[in-house]
C-alpha positions as CSV (number, residue, x, y, z in Angstrom):
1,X,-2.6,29.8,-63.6
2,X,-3.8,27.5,-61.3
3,X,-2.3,24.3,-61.2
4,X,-4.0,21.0,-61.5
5,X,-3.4,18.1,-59.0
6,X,-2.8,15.1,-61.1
7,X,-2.2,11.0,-60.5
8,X,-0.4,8.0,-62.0
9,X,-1.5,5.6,-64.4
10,X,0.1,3.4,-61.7
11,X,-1.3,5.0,-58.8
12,X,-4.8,4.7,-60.0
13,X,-4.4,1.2,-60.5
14,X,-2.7,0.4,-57.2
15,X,-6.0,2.3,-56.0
16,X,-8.4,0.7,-57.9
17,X,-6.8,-3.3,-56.7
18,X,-7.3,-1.8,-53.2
19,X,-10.7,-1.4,-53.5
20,X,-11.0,2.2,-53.7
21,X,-14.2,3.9,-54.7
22,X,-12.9,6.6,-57.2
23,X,-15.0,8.9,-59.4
24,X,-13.4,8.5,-63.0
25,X,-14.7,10.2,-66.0
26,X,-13.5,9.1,-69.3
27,X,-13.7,11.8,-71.9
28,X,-12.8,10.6,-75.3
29,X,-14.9,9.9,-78.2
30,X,-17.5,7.5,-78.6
31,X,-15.2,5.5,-81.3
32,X,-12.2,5.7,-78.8
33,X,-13.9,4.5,-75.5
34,X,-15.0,1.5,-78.1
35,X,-11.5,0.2,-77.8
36,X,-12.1,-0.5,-74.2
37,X,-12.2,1.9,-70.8
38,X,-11.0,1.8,-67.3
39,X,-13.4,-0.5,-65.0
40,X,-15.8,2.0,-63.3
41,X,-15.4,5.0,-65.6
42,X,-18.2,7.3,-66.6
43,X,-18.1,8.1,-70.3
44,X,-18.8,12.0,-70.8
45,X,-17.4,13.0,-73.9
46,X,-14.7,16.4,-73.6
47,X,-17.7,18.3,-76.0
48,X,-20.4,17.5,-73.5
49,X,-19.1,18.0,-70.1
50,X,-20.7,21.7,-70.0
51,X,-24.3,20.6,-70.4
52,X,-23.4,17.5,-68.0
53,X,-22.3,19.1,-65.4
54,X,-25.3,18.2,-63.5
55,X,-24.4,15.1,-63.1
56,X,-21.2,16.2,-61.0
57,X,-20.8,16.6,-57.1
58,X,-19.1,19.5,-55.2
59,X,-18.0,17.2,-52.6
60,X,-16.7,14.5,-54.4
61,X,-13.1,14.6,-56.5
62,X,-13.2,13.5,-60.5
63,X,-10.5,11.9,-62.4
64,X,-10.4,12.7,-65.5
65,X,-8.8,10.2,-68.4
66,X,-8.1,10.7,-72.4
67,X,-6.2,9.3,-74.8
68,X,-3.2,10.8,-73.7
69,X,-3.8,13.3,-70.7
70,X,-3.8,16.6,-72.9
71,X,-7.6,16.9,-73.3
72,X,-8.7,15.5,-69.4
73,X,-5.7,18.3,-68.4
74,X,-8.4,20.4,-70.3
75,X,-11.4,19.4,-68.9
76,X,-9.4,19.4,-65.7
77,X,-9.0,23.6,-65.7
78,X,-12.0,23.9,-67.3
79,X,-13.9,22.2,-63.9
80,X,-11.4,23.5,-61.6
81,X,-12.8,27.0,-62.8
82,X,-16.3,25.8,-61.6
83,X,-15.7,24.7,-58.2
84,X,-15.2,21.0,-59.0
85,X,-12.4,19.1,-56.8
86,X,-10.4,17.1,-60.2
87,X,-7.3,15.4,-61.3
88,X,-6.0,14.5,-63.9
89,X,-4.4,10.9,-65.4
90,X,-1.4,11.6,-66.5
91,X,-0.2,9.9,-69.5
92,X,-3.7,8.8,-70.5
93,X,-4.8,5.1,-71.6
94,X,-1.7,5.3,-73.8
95,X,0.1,4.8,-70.9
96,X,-2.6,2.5,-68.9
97,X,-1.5,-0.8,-68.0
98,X,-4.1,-2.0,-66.4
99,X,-7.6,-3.7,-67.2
100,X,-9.9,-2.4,-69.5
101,X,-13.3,-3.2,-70.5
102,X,-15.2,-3.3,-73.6
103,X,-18.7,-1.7,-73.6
């Protein structure tokens, strides 16, 4: 099996304070993302990111973010598979630190 490439909690956020332009994608549930998401981060529930993948770019690299990194590490394979350039946050926003906003 291919493996996936994957990041830090802590390296995303030393990114994000530097100003990097980052492609997140949050894939929890509606309810969960309602307790607050990472600045920047597209919601695109785990269920829907088949029919979405439209809105996805070939050229760019995705970070994907759950709850606790077991269902982005899904999405992860799953877009690897189609061509798409991903990694995965490791630890999901269980382990986030960092800010996070309410919708």
């Amino acid at each position: 099996m291919m493996t996936i490439e994957i990041i830090t909690t802590e390296e995303l956020e030393k990114k994000l304070e530097a100003g990097e332009k980052l492609e997140l994608v949050d894939v929890r549930e509606d309810e969960e993302v309602a307790q607050g998401m990472i600045r920047g981060a597209k919601h695109i529930r785990m269920m829907t990111i088949p029919e979405n993948l439209g809105q996805f770019d070939k050229e760019k690299e995705y970070i994907f973010i759950c709850r606790s990194g077991a269902r982005s590490e899904n999405v992860c394979y799953y877009m690897q598979d189609q061509g798409y350039k991903v990694r995965n946050m490791i630890g999901g926003m269980l382990n986030w630190a960092g800010e996070v906003v309410v919708k």
